[in-house]
SESE-207453 format. One record per residue (C-alpha): residue number from 1; residue in one letter; x, y, z. Coordinates in steps of 0.05 Angstrom, whole numbers, plus 5000, padded with zeros to 4 digits. Example, Ala and Ser with C-alpha at 12.3 -4.5 7.8 and 13.67 -1.06 7.14 Angstrom:
! residues 2
num|residu|east|north|up
1|a|5246|4910|5156
2|s|5273|4979|5143
***
This chain:
! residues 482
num|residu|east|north|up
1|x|3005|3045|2110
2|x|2953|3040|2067
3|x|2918|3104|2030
4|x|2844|3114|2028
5|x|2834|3178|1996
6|x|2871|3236|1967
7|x|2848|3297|1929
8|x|2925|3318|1922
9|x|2940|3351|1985
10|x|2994|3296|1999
11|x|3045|3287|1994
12|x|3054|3351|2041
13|x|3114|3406|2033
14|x|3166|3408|2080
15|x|3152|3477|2092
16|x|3078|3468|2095
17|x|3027|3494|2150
18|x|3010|3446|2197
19|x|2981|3428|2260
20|x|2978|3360|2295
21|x|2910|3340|2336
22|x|2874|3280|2350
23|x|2879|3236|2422
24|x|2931|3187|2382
25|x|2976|3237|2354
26|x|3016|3235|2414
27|x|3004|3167|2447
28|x|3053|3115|2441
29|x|3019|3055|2475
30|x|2970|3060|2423
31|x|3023|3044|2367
32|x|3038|2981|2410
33|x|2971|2950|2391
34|x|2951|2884|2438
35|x|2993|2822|2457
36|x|3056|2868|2450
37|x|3113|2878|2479
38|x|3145|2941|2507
39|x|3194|2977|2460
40|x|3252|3018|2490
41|x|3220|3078|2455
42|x|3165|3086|2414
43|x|3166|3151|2356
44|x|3089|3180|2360
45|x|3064|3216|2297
46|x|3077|3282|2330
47|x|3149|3267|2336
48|x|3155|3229|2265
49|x|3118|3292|2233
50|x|3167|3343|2276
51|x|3228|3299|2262
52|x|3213|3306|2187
53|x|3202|3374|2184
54|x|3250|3390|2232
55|x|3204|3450|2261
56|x|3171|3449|2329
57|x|3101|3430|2293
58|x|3039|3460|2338
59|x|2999|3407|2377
60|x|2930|3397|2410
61|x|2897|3332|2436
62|x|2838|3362|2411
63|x|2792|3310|2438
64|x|2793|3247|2467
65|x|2767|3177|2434
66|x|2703|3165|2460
67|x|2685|3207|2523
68|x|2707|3276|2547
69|x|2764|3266|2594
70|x|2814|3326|2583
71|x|2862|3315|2640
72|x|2914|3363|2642
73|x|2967|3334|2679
74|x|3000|3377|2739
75|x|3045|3322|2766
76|x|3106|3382|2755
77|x|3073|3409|2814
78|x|3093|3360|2859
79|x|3162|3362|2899
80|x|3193|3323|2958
81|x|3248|3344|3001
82|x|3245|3414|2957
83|x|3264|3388|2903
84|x|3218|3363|2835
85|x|3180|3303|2840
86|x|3158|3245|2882
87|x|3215|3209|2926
88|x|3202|3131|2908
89|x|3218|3080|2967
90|x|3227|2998|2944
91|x|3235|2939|2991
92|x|3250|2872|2966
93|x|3184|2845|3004
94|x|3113|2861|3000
95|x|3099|2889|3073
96|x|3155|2942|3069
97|x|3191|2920|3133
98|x|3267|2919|3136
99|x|3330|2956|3098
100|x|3302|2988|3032
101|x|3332|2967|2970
102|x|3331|3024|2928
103|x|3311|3108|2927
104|x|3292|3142|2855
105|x|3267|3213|2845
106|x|3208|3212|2789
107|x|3192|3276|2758
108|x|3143|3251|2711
109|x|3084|3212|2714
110|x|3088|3148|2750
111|x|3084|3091|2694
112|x|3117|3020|2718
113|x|3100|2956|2692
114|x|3151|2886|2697
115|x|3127|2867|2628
116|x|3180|2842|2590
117|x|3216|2834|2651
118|x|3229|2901|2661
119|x|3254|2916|2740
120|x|3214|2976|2777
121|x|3279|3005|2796
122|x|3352|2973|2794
123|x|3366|2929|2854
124|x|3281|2914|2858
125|x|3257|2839|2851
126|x|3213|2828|2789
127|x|3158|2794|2835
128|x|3145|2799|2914
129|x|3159|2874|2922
130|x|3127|2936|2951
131|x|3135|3011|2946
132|x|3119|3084|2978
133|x|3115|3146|2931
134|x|3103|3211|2972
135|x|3103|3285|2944
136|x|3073|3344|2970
137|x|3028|3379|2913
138|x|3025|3453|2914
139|x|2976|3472|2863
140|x|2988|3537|2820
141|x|2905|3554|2819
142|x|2839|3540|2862
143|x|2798|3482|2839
144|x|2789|3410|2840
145|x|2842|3362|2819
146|x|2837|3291|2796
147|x|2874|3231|2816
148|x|2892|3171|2762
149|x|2916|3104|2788
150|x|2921|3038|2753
151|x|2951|2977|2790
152|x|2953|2898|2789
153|x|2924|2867|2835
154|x|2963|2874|2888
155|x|2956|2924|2945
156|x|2949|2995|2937
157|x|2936|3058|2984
158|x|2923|3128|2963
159|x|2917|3185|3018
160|x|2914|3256|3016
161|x|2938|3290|3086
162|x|2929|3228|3110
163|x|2856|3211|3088
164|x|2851|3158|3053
165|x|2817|3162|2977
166|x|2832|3094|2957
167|x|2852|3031|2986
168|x|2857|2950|2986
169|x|2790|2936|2985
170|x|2774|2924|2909
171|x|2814|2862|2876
172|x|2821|2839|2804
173|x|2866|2828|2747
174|x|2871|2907|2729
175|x|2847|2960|2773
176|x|2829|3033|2758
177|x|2813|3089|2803
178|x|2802|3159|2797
179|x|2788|3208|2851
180|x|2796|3278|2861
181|x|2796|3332|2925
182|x|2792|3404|2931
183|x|2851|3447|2924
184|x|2866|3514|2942
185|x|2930|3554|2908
186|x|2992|3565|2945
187|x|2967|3512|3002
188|x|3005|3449|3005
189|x|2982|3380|3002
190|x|3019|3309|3021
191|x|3009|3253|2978
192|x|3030|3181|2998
193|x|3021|3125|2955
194|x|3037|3051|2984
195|x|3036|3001|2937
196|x|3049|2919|2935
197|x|3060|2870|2876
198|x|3010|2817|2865
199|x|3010|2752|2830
200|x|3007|2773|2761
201|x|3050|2816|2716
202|x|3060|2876|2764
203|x|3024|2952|2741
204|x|3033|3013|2768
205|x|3016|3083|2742
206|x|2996|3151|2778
207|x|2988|3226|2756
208|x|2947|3287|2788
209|x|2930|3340|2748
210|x|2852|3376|2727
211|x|2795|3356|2674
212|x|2793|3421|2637
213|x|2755|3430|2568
214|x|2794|3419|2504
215|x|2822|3472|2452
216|x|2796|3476|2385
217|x|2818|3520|2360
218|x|2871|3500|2296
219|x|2897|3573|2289
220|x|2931|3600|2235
221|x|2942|3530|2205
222|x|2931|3511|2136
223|x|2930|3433|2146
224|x|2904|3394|2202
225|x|2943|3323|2212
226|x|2897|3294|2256
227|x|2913|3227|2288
228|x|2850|3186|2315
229|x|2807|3128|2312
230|x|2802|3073|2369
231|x|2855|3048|2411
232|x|2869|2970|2439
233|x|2852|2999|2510
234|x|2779|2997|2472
235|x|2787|2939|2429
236|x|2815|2876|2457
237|x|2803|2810|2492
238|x|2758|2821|2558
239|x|2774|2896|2566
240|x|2746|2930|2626
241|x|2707|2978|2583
242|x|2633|3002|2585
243|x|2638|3075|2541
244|x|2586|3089|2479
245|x|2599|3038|2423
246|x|2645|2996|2468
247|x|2631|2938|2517
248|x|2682|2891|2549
249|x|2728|2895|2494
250|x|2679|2891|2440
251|x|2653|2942|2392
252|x|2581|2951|2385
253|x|2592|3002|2328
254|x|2633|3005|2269
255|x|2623|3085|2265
256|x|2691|3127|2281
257|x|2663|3153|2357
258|x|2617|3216|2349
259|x|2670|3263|2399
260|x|2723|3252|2335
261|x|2667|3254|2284
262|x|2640|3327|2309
263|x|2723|3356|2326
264|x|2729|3335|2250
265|x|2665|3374|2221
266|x|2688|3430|2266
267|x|2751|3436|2232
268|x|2727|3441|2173
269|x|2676|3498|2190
270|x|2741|3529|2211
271|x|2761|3525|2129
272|x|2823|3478|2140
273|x|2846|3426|2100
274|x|2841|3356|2132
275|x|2882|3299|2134
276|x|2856|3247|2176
277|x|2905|3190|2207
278|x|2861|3127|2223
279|x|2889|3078|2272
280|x|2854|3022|2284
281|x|2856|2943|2287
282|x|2809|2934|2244
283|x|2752|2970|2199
284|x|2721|3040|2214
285|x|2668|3075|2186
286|x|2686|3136|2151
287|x|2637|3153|2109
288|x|2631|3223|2138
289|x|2701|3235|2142
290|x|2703|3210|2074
291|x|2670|3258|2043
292|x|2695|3328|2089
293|x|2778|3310|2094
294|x|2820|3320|2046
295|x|2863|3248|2050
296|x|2860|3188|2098
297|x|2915|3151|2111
298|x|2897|3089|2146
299|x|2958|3076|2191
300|x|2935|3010|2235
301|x|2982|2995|2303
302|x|3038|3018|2278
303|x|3090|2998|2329
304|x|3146|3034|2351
305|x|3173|3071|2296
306|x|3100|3080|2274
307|x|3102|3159|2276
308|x|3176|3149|2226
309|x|3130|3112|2177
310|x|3064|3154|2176
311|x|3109|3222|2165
312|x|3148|3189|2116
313|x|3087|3170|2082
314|x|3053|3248|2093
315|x|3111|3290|2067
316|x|3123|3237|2005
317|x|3197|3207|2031
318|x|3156|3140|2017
319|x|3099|3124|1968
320|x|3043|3081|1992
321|x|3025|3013|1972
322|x|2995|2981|2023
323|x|2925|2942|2017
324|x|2869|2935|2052
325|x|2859|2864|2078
326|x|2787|2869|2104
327|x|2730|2910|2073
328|x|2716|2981|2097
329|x|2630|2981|2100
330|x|2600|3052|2087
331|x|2555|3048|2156
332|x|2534|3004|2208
333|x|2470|2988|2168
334|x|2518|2949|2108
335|x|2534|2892|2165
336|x|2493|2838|2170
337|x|2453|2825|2236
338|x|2501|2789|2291
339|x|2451|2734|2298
340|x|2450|2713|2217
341|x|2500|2661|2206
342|x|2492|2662|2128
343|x|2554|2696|2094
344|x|2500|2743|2048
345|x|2535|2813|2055
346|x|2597|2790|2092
347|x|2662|2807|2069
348|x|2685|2821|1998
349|x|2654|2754|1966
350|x|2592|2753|1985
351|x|2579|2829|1987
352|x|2532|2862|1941
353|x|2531|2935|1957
354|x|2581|2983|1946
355|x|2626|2988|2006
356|x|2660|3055|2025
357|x|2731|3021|2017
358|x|2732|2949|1983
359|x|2778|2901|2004
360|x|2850|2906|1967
361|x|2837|2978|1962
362|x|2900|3029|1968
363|x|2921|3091|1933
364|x|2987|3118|1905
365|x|3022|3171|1892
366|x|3027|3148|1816
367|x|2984|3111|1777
368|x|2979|3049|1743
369|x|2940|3027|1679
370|x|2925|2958|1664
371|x|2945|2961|1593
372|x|2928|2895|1567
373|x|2913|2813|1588
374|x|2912|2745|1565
375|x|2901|2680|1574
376|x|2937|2620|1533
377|x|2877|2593|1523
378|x|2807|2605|1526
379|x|2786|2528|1546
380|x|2815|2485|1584
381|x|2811|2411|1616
382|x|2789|2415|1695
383|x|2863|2399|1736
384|x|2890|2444|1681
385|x|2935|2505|1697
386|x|2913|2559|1666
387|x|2971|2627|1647
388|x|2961|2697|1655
389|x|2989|2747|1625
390|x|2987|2828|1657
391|x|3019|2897|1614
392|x|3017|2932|1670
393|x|3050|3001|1672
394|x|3062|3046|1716
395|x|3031|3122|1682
396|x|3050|3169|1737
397|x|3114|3214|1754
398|x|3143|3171|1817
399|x|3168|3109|1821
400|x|3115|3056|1857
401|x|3083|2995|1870
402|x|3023|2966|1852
403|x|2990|2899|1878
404|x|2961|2859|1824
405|x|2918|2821|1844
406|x|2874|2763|1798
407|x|2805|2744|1824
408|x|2770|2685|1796
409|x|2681|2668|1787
410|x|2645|2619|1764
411|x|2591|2634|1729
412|x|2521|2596|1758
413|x|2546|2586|1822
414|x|2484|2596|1871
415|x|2507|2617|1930
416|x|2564|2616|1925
417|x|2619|2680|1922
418|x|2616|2731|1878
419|x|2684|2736|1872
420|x|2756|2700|1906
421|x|2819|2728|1910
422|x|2863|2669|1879
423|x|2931|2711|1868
424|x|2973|2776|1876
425|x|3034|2806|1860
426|x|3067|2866|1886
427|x|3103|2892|1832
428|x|3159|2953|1827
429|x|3159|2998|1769
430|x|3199|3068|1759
431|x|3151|3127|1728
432|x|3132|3113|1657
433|x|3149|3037|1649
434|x|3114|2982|1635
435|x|3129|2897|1651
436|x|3087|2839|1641
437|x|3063|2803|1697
438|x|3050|2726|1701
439|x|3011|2689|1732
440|x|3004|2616|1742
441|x|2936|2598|1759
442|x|2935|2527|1784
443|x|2872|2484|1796
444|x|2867|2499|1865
445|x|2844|2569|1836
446|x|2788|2541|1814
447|x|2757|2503|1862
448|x|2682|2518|1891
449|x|2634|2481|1938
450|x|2607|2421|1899
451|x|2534|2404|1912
452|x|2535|2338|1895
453|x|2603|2313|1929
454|x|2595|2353|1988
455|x|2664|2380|1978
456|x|2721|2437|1938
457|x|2730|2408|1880
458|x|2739|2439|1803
459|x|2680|2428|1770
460|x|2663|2434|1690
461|x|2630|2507|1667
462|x|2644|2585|1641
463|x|2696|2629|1695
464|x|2712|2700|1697
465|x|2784|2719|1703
466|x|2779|2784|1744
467|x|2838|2835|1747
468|x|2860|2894|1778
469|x|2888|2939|1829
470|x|2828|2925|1882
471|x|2768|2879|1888
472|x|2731|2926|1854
473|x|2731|2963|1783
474|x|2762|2901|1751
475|x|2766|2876|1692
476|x|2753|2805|1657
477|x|2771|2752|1616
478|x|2731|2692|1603
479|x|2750|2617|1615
480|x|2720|2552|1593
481|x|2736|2485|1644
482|x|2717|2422|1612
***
């Protein structure tokens, strides 16, 4: 967990105000992050932040990441034989011929996968199986309902009354579908699903339910917790995806998506107090955000017990000290063009401009002051090591930790970086104590690109020791190599 900003609204009372939003406030798959594997349960925010509280905390999606797609499921409406749900059929074969092997009722949305080798249903073969799901939906209201479907590729049949919406006829690693049909309220509907395993890792998941606009409207709440930021169903290797600021996996923007970016400025016209949950596999633009919420908390993937560690982090149980490992740029305009191959402007060394959050940034809920610094000697022979000395101490009311970290530049070196992180420490200190902190800095630290050999190597001339709690707003002592 690493902090970005706080103008002291965390940590947050127990008893505090709140409402939870955003589209990953509530989404566990999310927390999973890519190239993962699939957790017996998974704590979202929204259950971390209830858990904590222990008070039914209010919720709305809000929004979605990118595009409008509100769907409201209505998969409750189904039922089969009277009773809830859809009546599941497997057979140990993919043409369903023969004695089935097993019979499950599923009153929630379908959501199979034999990742991790995970069986559909007990008794059902991991590979070279097929399956019928049939329901009959009975819709509460007129209107036209949606359809969601995600398979291998394997077969798959959807039909409605016995016309067929979707069927074998499209093949590929991952397949996605969505169709919809008129309802009418009170009528009934059968639904039959046929599906067959493919040659790959096998994928199932269906719901019905309607694409209806989003609430809001935060209510009577003080504080908005709002969860958001991308996802790795946007971000990832080769991802079917062609939405605004995302191509095949790839982003084509660094900016948080403008859906999140206007929800956020709306909420604040509404006169609440923000505090905006980033998750993300790597850098966002915030500047907007920056300057309208109240805190940012930049939570990553954050795996299973994610939503345990974010709430911990929100109501104060833990004090931050994470750090960020990449730079956080202001705008899309600080990168460089994708077609320079210089490093001018990339990442913390060779960045001149003022980034929105430098790299090694991260916030606290003490502080720490960088009382004094030394060197044992102000000269020294190149293949030297070189000792540093920190007082740091730790000003604030809490207990915390700070990550020292030592940066190191030589002075005259064209092109080269302005600055390289060469050591850090993270360091635990109770309120209102201070420790030294050493450093040995060997000569590897000092090593830059060397014209004239072609090669790292430590080279005679005048170095800045940097220090501090970030890449930036450091301070300096000076070194002589011989």
């Amino acid at each position: 967990m690493t902090l970005l900003k706080n103008n002291g609204v965390l940590p947050l009372a127990r008893n505090a105000s709140v409402i939870v939003m955003g589209p990953n406030a509530n989404d566990s798959v999310m927390q999973w992050g890519n190239y993962n594997g699939f957790p017996s349960h998974t704590v979202t925010v929204l259950e971390g932040v209830r858990d904590i509280t222990g008070r039914d905390i209010p919720y709305l999606r809000g929004c979605d990441h990118v595009i409008n797609n509100n769907f409201v499921s209505c998969f409750n409406l189904l039922s089969s034989d009277g009773k809830p749900g859809l009546t599941a059929t497997y057979w140990n074969n993919k043409s369903r011929d023969g004695q089935s092997v097993a019979v499950e009722r599923l009153t929630v949305p379908v959501n199979k996968s034999t990742g991790g080798a995970t069986v559909f249903a007990p008794g059902v073969n991991l590979t070279d199986f097929s399956a019928r799901y049939v329901g009959t939906f009975k819709p509460e209201e007129s209107g036209r309902y949606t359809m969601q479907l995600r398979t291998d590729n394997g077969f798959r049949r959807l039909s409605v009354d016995g016309t067929t919406l979707v069927d074998n006829s499209t093949k590929g690693n991952r397949n996605t579908y969505t169709c919809t049909f008129n309802a009418e309220k009170g009528k009934s509907y059968d639904i039959e699903l046929l599906y067959g395993a493919g040659d790959r890792t096998a994928l199932l998941s269906f719901d019905i339910g309607m694409i209806k606009d989003y609430d809001t409207d935060a209510g009577d709440a003080d504080v908005v917790i709002f969860v958001g930021g991308i996802a790795p169903s946007l971000e990832g290797e080769e991802m079917p995806v062609s939405v605004p600021g995302f191509r095949g996996g790839d982003r084509e923007s660094i900016e948080l998506p403008a859906m999140q970016r206007n929800l956020l400025k709306n909420l604040k016209a509404q006169g609440k107090k923000i505090v905006y949950v980033n998750c993300s596999g790597s850098a966002v633009a915030l500047a907007p955000e920056d300057s309208i919420c109240d805190a940012i908390l930049q939570a990553w993937y954050p795996g299973q017990a994610g939503g345990t560690a974010v709430a911990e982090v929100l109501y104060g149980d833990y004090n931050p000290a994470g750090r960020l490992p990449v730079t956080f740029y202001r705008d899309d305009s600080q990168l460089p063009d994708f077609l320079d191959y210089s490093m001018d402007g990339r990442t913390y060394r060779y960045m001149k401009d003022k980034p929105l959050y430098a790299f090694g940034h991260g916030l606290s809920y003490t502080t720490f002051d960088y009382e004094s610094a030394s060197l044992d000697r102000k000269s020294a022979k190149c293949g030297d090591n070189v000792n540093l000395n920190i007082k740091l101490r730790n000003a604030g009311k809490r207990d915390g930790d700070e990550v020292v970290q030592v940066y190191i530049r030589k002075e005259g070196d064209f092109g080269g970086p302005v600055k390289t992180l060469r050591a850090f420490k993270r360091v635990t200190l109770p309120a209102g104590t201070s420790r030294d902190i050493a450093f040995t800095l060997t000569p590897d630290a000092f090593k830059t690109y060397d014209q004239k050999s072609g090669r790292m190597a430590v080279t005679p001339g005048k170095y800045e020791i940097l220090y501090g709690g970030s890449s930036e707003n450091l301070k300096s002592l000076p070194l002589t190599l011989k």
